[in-house]
C-alpha positions as a Python dict, from the first residue, in 0.01 Angstrom:
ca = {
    (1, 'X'): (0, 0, 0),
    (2, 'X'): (-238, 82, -236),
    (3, 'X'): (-500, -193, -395),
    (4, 'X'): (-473, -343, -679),
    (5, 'X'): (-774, -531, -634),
    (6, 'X'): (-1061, -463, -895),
    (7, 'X'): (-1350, -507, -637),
    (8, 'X'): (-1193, -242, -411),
    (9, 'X'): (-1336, 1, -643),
    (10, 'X'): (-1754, 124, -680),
    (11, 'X'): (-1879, -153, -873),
    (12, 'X'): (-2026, 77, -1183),
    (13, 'X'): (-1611, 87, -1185),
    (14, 'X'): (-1573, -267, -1129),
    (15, 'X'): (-1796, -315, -1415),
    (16, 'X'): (-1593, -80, -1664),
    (17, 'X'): (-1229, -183, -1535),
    (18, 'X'): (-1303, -552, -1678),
    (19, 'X'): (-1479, -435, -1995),
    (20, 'X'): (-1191, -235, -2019),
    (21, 'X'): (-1005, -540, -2001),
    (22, 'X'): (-1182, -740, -2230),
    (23, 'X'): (-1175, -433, -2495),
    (24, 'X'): (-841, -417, -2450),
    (25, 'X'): (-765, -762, -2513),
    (26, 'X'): (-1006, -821, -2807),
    (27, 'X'): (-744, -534, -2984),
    (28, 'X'): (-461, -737, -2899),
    (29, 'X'): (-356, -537, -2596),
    (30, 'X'): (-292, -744, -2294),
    (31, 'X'): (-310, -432, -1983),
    (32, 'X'): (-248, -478, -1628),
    (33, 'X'): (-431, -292, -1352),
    (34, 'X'): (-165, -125, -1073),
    (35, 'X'): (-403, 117, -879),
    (36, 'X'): (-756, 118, -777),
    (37, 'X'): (-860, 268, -434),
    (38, 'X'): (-631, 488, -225),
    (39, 'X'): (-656, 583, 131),
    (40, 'X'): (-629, 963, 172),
    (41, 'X'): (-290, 826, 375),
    (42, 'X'): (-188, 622, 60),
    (43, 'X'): (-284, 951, -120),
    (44, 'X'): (-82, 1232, 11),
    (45, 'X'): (260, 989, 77),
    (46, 'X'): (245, 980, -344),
    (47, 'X'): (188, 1386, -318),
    (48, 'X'): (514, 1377, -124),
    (49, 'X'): (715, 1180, -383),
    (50, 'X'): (932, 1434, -543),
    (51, 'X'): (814, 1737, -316),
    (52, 'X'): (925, 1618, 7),
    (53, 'X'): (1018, 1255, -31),
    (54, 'X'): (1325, 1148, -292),
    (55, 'X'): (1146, 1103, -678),
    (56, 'X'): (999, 1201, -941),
    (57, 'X'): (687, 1363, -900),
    (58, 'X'): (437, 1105, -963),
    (59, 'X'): (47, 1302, -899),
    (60, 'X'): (-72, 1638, -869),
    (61, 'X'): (-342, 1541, -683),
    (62, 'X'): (-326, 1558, -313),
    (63, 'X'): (-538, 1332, -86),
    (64, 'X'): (-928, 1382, -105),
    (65, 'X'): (-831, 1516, -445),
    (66, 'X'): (-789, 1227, -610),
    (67, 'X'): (-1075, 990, -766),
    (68, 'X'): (-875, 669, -607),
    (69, 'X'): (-981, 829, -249),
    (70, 'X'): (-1333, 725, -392),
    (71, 'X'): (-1293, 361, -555),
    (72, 'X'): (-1395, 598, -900),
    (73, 'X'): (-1032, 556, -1115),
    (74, 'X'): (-771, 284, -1198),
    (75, 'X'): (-458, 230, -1355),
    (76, 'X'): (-335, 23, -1592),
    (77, 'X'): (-15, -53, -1823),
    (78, 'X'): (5, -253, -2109),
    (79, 'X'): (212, -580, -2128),
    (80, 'X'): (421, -702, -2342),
    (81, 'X'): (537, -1076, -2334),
    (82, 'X'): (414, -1046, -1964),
    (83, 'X'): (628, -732, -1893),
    (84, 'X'): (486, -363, -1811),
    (85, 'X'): (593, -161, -2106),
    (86, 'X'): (512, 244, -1919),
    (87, 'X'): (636, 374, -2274),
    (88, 'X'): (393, 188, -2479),
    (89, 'X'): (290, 257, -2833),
    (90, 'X'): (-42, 149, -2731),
    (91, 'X'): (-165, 433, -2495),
    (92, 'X'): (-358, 609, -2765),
    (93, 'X'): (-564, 326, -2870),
    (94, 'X'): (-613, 250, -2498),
    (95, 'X'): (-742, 552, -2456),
    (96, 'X'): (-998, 551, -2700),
    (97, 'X'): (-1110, 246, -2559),
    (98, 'X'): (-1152, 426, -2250),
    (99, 'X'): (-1383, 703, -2432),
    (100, 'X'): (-1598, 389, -2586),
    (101, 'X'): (-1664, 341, -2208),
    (102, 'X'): (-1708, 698, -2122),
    (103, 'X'): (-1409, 669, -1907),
    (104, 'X'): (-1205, 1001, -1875),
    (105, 'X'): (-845, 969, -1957),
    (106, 'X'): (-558, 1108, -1788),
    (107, 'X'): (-329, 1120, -2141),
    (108, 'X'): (-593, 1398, -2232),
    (109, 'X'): (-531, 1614, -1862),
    (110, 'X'): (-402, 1964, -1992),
    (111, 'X'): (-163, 2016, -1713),
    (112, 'X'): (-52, 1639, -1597),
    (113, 'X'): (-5, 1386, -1885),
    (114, 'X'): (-139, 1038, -1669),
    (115, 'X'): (-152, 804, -1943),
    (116, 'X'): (-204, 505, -1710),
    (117, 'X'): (-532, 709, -1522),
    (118, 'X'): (-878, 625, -1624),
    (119, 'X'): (-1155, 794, -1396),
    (120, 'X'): (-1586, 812, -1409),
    (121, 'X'): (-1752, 1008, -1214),
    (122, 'X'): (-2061, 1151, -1368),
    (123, 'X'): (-2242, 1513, -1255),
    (124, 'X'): (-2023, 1435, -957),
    (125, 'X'): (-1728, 1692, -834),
    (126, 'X'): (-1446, 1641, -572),
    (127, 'X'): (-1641, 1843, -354),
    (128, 'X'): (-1941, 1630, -309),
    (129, 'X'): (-1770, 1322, -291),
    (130, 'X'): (-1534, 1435, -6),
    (131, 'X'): (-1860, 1547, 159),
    (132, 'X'): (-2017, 1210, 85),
    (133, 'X'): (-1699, 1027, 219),
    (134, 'X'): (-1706, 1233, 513),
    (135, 'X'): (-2087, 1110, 611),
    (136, 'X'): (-2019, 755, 505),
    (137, 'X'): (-2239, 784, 195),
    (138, 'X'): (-2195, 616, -161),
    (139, 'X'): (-2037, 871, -386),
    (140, 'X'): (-2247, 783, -674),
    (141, 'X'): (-2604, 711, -639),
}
């Protein structure tokens, strides 16, 4: 199953995940994280959800394509009264708080709306960090 767990991810993302948090909840939005790091396994069985598993499809991105395969993204959803609301009025102004953090947001992808995806990665591409991964090395320096 994939983490939930905030330390799971590189701890620059650690660090924005709770500010993100703490923005969040200074606006009056309580959020919930519900995915930090992702095995490559963990990866493509959500690749296979709607393709050749039963679902919706739920990512485009297959494993070592992902920024969860690197502890670099998280997502969230905003609660109400304690309860995940996925069709929130509130993903807009969570994802400006995002951009205050230099976060990228998945509600701006061009081809896959991910509203709940927030991602850093800076002068880094999917390239070098499966290399990295591959020889056991940090993905950001």
């Amino acid at each position: 199953m994939p983490s939930r767990k905030l330390e799971d991810l590189h701890p620059l993302m650690v660090e924005k995940a709770h500010r993100m948090i703490e923005l969040a909840r200074a606006d009056g939005i309580e959020i919930l994280v519900t995915s930090t790091l992702r095995t490559f396994e963990e990866q493509a069985d959500l690749f296979a959800i709607g393709r050749t598993k039963p679902g919706k499809i739920v990512t485009e991105a297959k494993a070592g394509e992902s920024w969860h395969n690197f502890g670099l993204a998280f997502d969230i959803v905003p609660l109400v009264n304690g309860k995940a609301i996925w069709d929130s009025p509130f993903w807009s102004r969570i994802g400006e708080l995002g951009k205050q953090l230099d976060l990228i947001w998945g509600g701006n992808f061009k081809r896959f709306k991910d509203k709940p995806h927030f991602e850093f990665h800076p002068n880094l591409n999917l390239a070098e960090a499966n290399q990295r991964h591959a020889n056991h090395q940090s993905v950001l320096a």
